[in-house]
N, C-alpha and C positions, 0 to 999 in steps of 0.2 A: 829694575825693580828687584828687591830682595825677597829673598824666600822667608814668607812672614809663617812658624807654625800656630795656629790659632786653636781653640776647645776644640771646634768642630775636627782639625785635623788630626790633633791629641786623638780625640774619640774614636778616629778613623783607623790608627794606629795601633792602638790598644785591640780594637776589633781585629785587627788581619794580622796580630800578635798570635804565633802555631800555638803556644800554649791554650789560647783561647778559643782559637778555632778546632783545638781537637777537644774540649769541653765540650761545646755546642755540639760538636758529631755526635760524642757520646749521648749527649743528652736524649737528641733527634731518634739514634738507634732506638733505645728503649723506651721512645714515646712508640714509634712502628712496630716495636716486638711488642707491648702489649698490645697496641690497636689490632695487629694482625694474629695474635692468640686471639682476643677478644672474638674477631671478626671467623678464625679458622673455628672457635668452637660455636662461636654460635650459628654458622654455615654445617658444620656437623650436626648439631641438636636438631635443626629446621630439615638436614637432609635423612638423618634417622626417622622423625618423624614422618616425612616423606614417604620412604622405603615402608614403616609401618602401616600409613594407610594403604600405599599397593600392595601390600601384603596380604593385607587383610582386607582390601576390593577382591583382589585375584584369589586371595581363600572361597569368600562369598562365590564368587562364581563359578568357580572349580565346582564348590558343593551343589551348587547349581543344576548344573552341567552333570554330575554324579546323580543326582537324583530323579532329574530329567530321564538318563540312561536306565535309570536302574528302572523307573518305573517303566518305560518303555519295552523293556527287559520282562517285567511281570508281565506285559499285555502280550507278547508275542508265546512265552509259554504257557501262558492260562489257555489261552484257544490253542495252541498244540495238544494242550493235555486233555484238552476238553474235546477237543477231535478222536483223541485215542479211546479215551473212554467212548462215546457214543458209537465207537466201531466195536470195541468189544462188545458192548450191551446187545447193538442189532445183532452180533453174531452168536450171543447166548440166548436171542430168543427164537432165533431160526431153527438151533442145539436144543428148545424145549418141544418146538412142534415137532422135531425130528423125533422126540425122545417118545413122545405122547400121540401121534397122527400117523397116519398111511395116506399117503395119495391119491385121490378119487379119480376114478376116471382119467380125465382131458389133463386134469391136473398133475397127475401121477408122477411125472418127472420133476414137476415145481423146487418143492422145494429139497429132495433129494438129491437132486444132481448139485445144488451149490455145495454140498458136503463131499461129495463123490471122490476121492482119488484119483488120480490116475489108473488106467485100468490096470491091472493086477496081472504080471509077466514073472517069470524067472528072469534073470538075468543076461542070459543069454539073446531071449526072445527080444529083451527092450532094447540090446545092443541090434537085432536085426530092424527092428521098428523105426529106428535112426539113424539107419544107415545112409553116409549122404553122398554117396559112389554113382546115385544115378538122377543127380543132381549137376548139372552141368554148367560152366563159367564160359559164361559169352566172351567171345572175341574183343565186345567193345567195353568189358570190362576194366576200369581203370584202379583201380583200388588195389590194395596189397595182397600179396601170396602168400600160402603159408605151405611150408614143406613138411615132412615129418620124419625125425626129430627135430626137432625146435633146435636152431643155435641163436647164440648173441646177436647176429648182425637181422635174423627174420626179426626177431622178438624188436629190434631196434626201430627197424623197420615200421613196424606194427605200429608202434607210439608216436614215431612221425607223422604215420599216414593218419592216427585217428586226431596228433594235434591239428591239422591240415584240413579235418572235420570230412575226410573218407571215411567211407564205410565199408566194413569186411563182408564181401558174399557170403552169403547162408550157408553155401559150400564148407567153408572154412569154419564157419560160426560150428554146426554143428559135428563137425571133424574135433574142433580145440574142445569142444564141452564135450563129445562121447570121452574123447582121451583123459580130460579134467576129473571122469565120473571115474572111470576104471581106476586111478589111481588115491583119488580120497576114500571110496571103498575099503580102502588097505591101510588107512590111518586111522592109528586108536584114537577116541574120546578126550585125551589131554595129552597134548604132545610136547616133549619134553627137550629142551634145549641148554647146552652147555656153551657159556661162553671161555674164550681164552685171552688168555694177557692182552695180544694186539687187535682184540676183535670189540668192536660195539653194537652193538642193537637194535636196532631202530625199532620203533612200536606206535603205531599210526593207529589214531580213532577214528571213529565215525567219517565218512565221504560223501553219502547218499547223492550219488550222482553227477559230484563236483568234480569233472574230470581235470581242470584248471588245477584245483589244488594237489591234487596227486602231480603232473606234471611237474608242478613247482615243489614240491617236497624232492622229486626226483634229480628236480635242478640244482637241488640247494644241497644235498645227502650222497644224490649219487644213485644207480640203478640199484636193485637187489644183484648180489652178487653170495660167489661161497666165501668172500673175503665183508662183507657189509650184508648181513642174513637184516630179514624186515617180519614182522609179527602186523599183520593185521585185523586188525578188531572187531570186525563185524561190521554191519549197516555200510554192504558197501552201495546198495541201490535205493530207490524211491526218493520224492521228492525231486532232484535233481532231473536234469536233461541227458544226462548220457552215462545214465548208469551201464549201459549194457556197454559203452567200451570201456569202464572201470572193470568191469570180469573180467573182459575179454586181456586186458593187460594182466591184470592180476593173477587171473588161471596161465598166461603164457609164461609168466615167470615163474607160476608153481610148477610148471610142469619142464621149466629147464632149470630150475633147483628146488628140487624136492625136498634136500634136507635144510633146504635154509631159508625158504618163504613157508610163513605159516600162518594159516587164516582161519581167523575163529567164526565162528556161526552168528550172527545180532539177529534182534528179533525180528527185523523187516527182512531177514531172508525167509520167510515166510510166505508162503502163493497167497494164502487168505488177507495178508496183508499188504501185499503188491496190487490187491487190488482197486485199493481206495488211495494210496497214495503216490498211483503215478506208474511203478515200473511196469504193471503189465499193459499200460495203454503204451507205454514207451516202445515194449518188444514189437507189438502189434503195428505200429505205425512205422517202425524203419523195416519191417520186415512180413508184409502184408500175407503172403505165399506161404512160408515156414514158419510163422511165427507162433502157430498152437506147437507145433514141435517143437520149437526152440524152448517154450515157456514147459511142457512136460520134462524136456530134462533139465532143464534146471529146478524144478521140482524135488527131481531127484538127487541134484548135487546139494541143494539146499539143505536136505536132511542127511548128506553126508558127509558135512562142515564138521571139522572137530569142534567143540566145545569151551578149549581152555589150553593155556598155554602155560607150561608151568618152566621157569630158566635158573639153572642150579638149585635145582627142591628149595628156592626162598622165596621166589618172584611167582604171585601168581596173575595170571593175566584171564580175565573172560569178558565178554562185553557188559552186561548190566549188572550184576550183584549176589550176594549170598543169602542166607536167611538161618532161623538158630538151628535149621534143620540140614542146612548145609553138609554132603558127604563126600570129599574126593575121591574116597576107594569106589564109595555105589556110582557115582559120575563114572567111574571110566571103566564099570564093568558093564553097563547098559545097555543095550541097544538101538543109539541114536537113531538109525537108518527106519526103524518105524515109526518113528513123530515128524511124519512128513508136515506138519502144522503144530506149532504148540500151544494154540489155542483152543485145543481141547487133547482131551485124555484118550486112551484106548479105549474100546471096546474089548469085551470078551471076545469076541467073533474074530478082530482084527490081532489082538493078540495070540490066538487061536492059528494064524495065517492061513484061514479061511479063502480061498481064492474066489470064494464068489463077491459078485459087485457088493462091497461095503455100505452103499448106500443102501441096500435094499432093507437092512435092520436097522432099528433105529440104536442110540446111545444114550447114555446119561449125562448129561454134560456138565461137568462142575464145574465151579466156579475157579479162574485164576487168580485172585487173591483168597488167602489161607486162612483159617480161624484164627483170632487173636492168641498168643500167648503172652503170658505175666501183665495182662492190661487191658481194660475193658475200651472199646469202642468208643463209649463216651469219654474216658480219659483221652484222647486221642486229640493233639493239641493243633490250634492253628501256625504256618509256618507262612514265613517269607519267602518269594523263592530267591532272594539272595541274603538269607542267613546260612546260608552254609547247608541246608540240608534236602533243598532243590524242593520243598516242596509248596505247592499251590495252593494248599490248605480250605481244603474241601470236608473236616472233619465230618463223621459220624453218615458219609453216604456212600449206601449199600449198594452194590453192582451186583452183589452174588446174584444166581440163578438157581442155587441149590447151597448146600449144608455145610459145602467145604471138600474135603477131597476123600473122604470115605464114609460113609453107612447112605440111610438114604436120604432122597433131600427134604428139607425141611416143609413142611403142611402149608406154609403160608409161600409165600410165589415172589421175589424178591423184583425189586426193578432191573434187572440184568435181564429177565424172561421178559420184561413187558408186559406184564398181565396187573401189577398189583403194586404198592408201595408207594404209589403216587397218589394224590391228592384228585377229588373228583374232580374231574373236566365239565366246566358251563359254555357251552360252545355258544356263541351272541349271534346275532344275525350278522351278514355280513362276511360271516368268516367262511363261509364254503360248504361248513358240512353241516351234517342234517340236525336239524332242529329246531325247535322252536325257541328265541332270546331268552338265559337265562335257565334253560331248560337243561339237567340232567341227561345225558344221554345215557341210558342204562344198558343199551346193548354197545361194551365195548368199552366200559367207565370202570372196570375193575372195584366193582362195589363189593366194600368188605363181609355184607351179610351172605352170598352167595355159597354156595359148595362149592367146593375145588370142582370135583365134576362136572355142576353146572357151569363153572367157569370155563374148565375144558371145552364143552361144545358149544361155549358160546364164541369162544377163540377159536374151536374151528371153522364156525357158521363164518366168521370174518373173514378168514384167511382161504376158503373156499376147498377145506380139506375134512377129511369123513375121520374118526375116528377109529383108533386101530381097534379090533377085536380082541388083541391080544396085549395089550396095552400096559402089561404087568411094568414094575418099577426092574422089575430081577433080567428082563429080555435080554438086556444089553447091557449088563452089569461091568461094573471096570474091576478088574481085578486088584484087589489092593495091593500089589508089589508094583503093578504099572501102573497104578496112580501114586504113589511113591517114586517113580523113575519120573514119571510127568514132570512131578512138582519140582523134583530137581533142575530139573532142564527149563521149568518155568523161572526158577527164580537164580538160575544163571543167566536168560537172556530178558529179564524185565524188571528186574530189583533196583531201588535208589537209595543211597546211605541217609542217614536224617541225625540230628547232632544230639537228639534225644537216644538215652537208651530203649532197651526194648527191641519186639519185631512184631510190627502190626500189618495190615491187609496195607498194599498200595493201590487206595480206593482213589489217587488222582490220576493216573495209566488206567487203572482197572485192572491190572493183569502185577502178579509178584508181591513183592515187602517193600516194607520200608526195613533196616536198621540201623544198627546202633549202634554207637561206639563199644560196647562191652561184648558183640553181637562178633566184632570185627576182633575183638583182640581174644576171643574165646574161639571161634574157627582158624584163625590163623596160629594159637599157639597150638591149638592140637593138629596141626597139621607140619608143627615145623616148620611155618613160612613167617617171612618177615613185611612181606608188604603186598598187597593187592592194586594191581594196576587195570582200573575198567574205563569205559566209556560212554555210551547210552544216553548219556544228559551235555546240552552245548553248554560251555562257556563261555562267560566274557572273551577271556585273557586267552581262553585254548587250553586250560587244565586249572585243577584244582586240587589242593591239597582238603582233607578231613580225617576227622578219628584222630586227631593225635598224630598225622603224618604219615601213618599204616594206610591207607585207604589213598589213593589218586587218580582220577578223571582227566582222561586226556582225550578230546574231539578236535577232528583233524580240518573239518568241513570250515571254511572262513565264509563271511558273509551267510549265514546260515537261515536267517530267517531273513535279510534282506539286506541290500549293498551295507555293508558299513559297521552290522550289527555286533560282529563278533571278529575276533581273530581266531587261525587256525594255529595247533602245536602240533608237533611231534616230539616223542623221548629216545633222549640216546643212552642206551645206559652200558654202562662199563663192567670189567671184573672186577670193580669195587661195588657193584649193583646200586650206586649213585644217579639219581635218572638229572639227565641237565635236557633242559626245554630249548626247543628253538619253534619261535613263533613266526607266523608269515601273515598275509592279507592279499588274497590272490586280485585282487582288482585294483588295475595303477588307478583309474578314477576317483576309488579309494585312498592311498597313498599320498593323492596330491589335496586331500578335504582338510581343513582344521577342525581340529577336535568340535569347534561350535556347532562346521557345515552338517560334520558327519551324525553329532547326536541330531541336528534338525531336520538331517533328511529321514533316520530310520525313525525319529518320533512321529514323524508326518505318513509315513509306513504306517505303523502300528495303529495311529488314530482310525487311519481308514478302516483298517481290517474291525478295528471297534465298534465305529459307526455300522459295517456291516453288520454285523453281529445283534445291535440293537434293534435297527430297520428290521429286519428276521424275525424278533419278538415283537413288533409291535401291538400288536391285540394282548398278549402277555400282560406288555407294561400298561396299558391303557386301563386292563380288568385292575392291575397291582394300585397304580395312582388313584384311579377311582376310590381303592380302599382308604384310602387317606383321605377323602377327597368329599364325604359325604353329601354335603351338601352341594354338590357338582357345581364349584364354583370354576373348575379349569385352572386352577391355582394350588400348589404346594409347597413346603418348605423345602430348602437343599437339603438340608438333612434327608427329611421322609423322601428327596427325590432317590439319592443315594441308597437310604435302604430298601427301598424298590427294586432299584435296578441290580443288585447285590441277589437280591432273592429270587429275582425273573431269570438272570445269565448267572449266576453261583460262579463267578471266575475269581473269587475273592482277590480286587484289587481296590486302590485305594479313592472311592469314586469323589470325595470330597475333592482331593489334589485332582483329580483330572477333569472336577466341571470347571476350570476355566478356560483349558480345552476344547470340549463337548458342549457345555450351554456357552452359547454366545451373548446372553443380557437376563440378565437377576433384577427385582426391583425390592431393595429392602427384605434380602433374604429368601423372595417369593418366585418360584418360575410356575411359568404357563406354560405347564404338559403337551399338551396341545399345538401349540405354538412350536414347541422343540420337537414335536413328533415329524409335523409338517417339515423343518428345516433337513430331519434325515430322508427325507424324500426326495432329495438332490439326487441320490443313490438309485441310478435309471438302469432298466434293465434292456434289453435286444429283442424282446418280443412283447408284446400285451395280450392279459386275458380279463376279461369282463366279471370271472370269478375271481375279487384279492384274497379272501380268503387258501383258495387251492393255490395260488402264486404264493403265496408266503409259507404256507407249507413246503409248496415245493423249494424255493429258498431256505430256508430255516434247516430241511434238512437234504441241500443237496449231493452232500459226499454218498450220503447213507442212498440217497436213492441210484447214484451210479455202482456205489458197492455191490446192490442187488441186481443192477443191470448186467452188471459183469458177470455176477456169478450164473447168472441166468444164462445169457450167453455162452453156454460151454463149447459150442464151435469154435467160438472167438473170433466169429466174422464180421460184428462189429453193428450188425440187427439185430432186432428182437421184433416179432409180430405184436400186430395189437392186442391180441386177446393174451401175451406174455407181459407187456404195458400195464393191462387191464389188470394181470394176476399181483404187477409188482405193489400198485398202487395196496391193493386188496392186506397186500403179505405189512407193508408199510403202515397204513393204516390200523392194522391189526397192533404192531409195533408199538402205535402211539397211543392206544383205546382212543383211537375218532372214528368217525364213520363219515369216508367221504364216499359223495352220490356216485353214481354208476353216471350220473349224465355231465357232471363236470367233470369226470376221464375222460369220457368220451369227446367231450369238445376240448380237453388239453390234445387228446390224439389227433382229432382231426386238424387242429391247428399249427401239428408239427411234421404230419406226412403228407410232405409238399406234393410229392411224386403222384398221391395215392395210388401206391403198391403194394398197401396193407404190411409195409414192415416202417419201422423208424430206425432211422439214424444216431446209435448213443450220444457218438462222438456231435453230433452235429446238437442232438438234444441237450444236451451238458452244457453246450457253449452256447445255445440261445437263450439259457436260462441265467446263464453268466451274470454276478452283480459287477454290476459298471460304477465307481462314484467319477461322477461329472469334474472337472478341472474346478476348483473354490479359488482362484484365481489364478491370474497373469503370472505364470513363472513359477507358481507356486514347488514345481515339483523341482527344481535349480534350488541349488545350495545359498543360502540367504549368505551376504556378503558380510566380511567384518564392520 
């Protein structure tokens, strides 16, 4: 057969002709480079789009999550600050019966001795009084030595054994603090430091008893040394658990370098305020035996803390703030060592250095926040506390007790004293004290028609104290050059910057200023400094910058108000006087939470201590809703709920954003008071009394009643007799213009001296009165999963 070629195999030919088959290629190519542009851009546009919706999901929740925080944030320092104020107030009205009362009889001691000093020694004498030579270290003592002189390897020693969570014999304890006292005696009021080329700084804020984060600053920095000098800021104690071995390291490196650890004075180095916030139950309890000594001299070191720290005349460094009356020459001519407390002013007598007991005359006690300049009280604006100016925004409320810090105090009686400025009290049945529903109590209601005089003995008849005879306003007069020195040293250790100008009362502390950015660049140019380094207030981040960059907040404490809440910083600053931060988080717990766990754990913190707070006023809120409420249908708006509870607890936060929170079911804008009052009654407490009334007072204001338990206590042995019980209740009541009954004391008493020994137990009474909130569910307190 022949080879036939036919169309078909023409066609065949033609096809697998190269000319033709590299056409076809080409073709093919630029059908796939469009198809695959086509396909790579429209896979890009769908992926950009993409990217932008997770952007903008992950924005949204970010800000979420920020907001979440921040408000969290407002609810933890509204009740700090609201803490601080109700201690000032009680202790300016303790400062008015001192001013105006004498001691009756049985009472005589009452309320004098919570003012009292330490008793009144030369110098000498107090070094024999604490002497601890005949104080002896058992054999089976395991804890650390201390030699003297201090070297490197004890001092190393020492921080081992307190990471180790030993504890140092009292031996030693009050060896390290006689020595600690002999040597800050001989430091002036601002102490001044030079850096050089290869040397940095370190400048550590606030601690309060975080002995954890000091370690780790140590870890990460390095020990103090004359090569790495460290400035400490103040507030090394309260709060925390182991404030007393933060001294105890901190005075062993002052005192084996003297020139190069430097420690500034904060306002909780304060006895008057170690009382309410922890350290002096802290001394008491690790050190049962010596611990009224131990607490006298540190009394004494306390008030001979320098002041301020100033590095190459630019850097100045003090813990809380300045004000427009700010003076560093009158600062470091003064004589610190007699404001053993700076919560009140000198006397004449003590100024005087009268060696008789101080308490026996009374004082005048003015107020620590100062008369407005350039702004009236009611211009005084509300603030956020995370706009940059820390404040809580409590406008237009008065704490004075008097006039301000010179002439005399003013005729009418401020809520600082507890006599006046409040609103008349209707006490309901039910609530404990005496009256009848609805009824006026007039003895004890601060009723504006009365005379001051008459008001006098009727606040004494309360408080179960006689009037002085001699009762002149001049008795106890403060000398106006040391109430000048006071206010200095007041608003070095309690002043807050605020982004407004101006310098007004810091009525959300109760005690200092607020200022101002014009405030800050007017004291610092006439002082020839370029930047202010304080502490006093936590932050998020662990510092903060304000004023235009002149002014900087650095607090060292992490975890501050509860796991998670905060990060700690410290500054290192160089001979360019550059400060660069290094932040930590002393809890690996912490460390290993996502940003969601850890806002969900400190929001569920905060909520509680909220819910405390509310359960506390409940009778408050019930009188407040009612007003809304006319026709007692049990029913209000969110709104009128909101500004109820805004007006009852004054924490100015943002109660709309947190009723979904706090109420758990709305119907058409409407909640049942009633209904949500009951659900905070989850909040159980360790003991039951048949009077709720007297229980919720006692709640409501439990700090303030151990503040007077303490002060009462000046043994410091940790009883108090009933008929002192009896007097606190009387002093407290007096406090709040109520009047509670002598028979529901007496059955709070009988029902808390288990022994009947006729004494009670603070510590034991504190903690049965303890708010408990109940577990609101399975797990609840575990970090909620992604």
């Amino acid at each position: 057969m022949g080879c036939r070629v036919t169309k078909s195999n023409q066609l065949q030919l033609k096809t697998c002709d190269p000319a033709n088959v590299s056409l076809l290629s080409v073709n093919m190519n630029q059908h796939q480079t469009l198809y695959f542009s086509w396909f790579l851009s429209h896979a890009a546009a769908t992926a950009m789009r993409a990217a932008l919706l997770i952007q903008r999901w992950y924005r949204q929740y970010a800000a979420r999550l920020e907001m979440r925080r921040r408000c969290t944030w407002n609810i933890f320092q509204s009740i700090e600050y609201s803490g601080q104020q109700d201690h000032i107030k009680l202790y300016n009205f303790f400062g008015y019966l001192m001013d105006h009362f004498t001691s009756a009889s049985s009472q005589r001691n009452l309320v004098s001795q919570m003012f009292r000093e330490s008793d009144v020694f030369q110098d000498v004498e107090w070094e024999r009084q604490f002497c601890y030579k005949d104080i002896e270290v058992p054999d089976v003592y395991g804890g650390p030595h201390l030699s003297f002189p201090l070297t490197v390897s004890t001092v190393t020693e020492l921080v081992d054994a307190f990471k180790n969570k030993q504890k140092l014999h009292a031996r030693y304890v009050l060896q390290l603090l006689g020595k600690t006292w002999t040597l800050l005696r001989l430091m002036p009021n601002i102490s001044h430091v030079c850096s050089c080329k290869h040397t940095e700084i370190t400048i550590c804020g606030d601690l309060h008893g975080h002995l954890e984060d000091l370690l780790l600053i140590f870890y990460k920095n390095g020990f103090p040394s004359a090569e790495r000098p460290y400035v400490f800021n103040g507030d090394f104690v309260d709060r925390g658990k182991e404030s007393m071995e933060i001294l105890l390291v901190l005075f062993a490196f002052l005192l084996l370098y003297p020139l190069d650890v430097h420690l500034n004075r904060g306002n909780h180095e304060d006895h008057i305020v170690n009382l309410r916030y922890g350290f002096t139950k802290e001394v008491l309890g690790k050190y049962p035996v010596h611990g009224k000594m131990i607490l006298k001299l540190l009394q004494k070191i306390f008030s001979c803390l320098p002041l301020a720290t100033v590095i190459d005349q630019k850097v100045l460094i003090l813990h809380g703030g300045i004000s427009d009356k700010t003076d560093l020459n009158l600062i470091a001519k003064l004589d610190r060592r007699r404001f053993v407390s700076a919560l009140r002013p000198l006397t004449r007598r003590e100024a005087d250095g009268d060696e008789e007991d101080v308490s026996a005359g009374r004082r005048r006690v003015q107020s620590l926040t100062h008369g407005l300049t350039g702004r009236s009280r009611q211009e005084l604006p509300r603030h956020s506390l995370h706009s940059g100016s820390g404040l809580t925004g409590r406008p237009g409320q008065e704490l004075h007790s008097g006039s301000g810090l010179t002439g005399r105090p003013r005729q009418e009686l401020h809520s600082g004293s507890g006599l006046t400025g409040r609103p008349r009290q209707e006490l309901h049945s039910g609530s404990g004290l005496t009256g009848r529903p609805g009824q006026e109590l007039h003895s004890g209601s601060g009723l504006t028609g009365r005379s001051v005089d008459e008001e006098l003995r009727e606040r004494r008849r309360l408080a179960g104290l006689s009037l002085s005879s001699n009762s002149q306003l001049d008795s106890a007069e403060v000398l106006e050059s040391d109430a000048e020195e006071w206010k200095q040293i007041v608003d070095v250790l309690w002043s807050d910057p605020m982004s407004q100008n101006g310098c007004v009362p810091n009525e959300v502390r109760g005690g200092g200023c607020y200022w101002g950015p014009d405030v800050t660049q007017e004291v610092l140019d006439r002082h020839k400094l370029k930047l202010l380094i304080r502490s006093h207030e936590c932050k998020q981040e662990g510092y903060e910058f304000c004023h235009n960059g002149r002014v900087l907040t650095i607090f060292s404490a992490s975890n501050y108000y509860d796991v998670g809440s905060n990060r700690g910083a410290y500054i290192r600053l160089g001979p360019d006087l550059i400060p660069h931060f290094k932040q930590f988080q002393a809890s690996r717990s912490t460390r290993e939470l996502t940003l969601r766990q850890s806002v969900g754990r400190t929001e569920r913190s905060a909520l509680q201590a909220l819910r405390m707070q509310l359960f506390t006023h409940t009778s408050a809120l019930i009188r407040e809703f009612q007003e809304y409420d006319p026709q007692c249908t049990g029913v209000i708006s969110v709104k009128h709920w909101a500004e109820a509870v805004e007006k009852v607890l004054r924490l100015s936060l943002p109660w709309r954003v947190l009723r979904a929170q706090l109420v758990t079911s709305t119907q058409d804008g409407m909640l049942n008071y009633q209904h949500w009052l009951n659900q905070l009654s989850v909040i159980q407490t360790h003991t039951e009394i048949a009077n709720t009334g007297l229980l919720e007072t006692l709640y409501k204001h439990h700090s303030n009643l151990e503040s007077i338990f303490r002060m009462i206590d000046t043994d410091h042995s940790g009883l108090i007799s009933l008929e002192e019980f009896h007097q606190t209740w009387r002093l407290l009541s007096s406090h709040l213009q109520t009047v509670i009954s002598d028979e529901a004391i007496a059955e709070l008493a009988d029902s808390i001296d288990f022994n009947k020994d006729g004494s009670i137990d603070i510590n034991e009474f504190m903690e049965a009165f303890r708010l408990v909130e109940q577990c609101r569910g399975v797990g609840e307190d575990e970090p909620a999963p992604e």
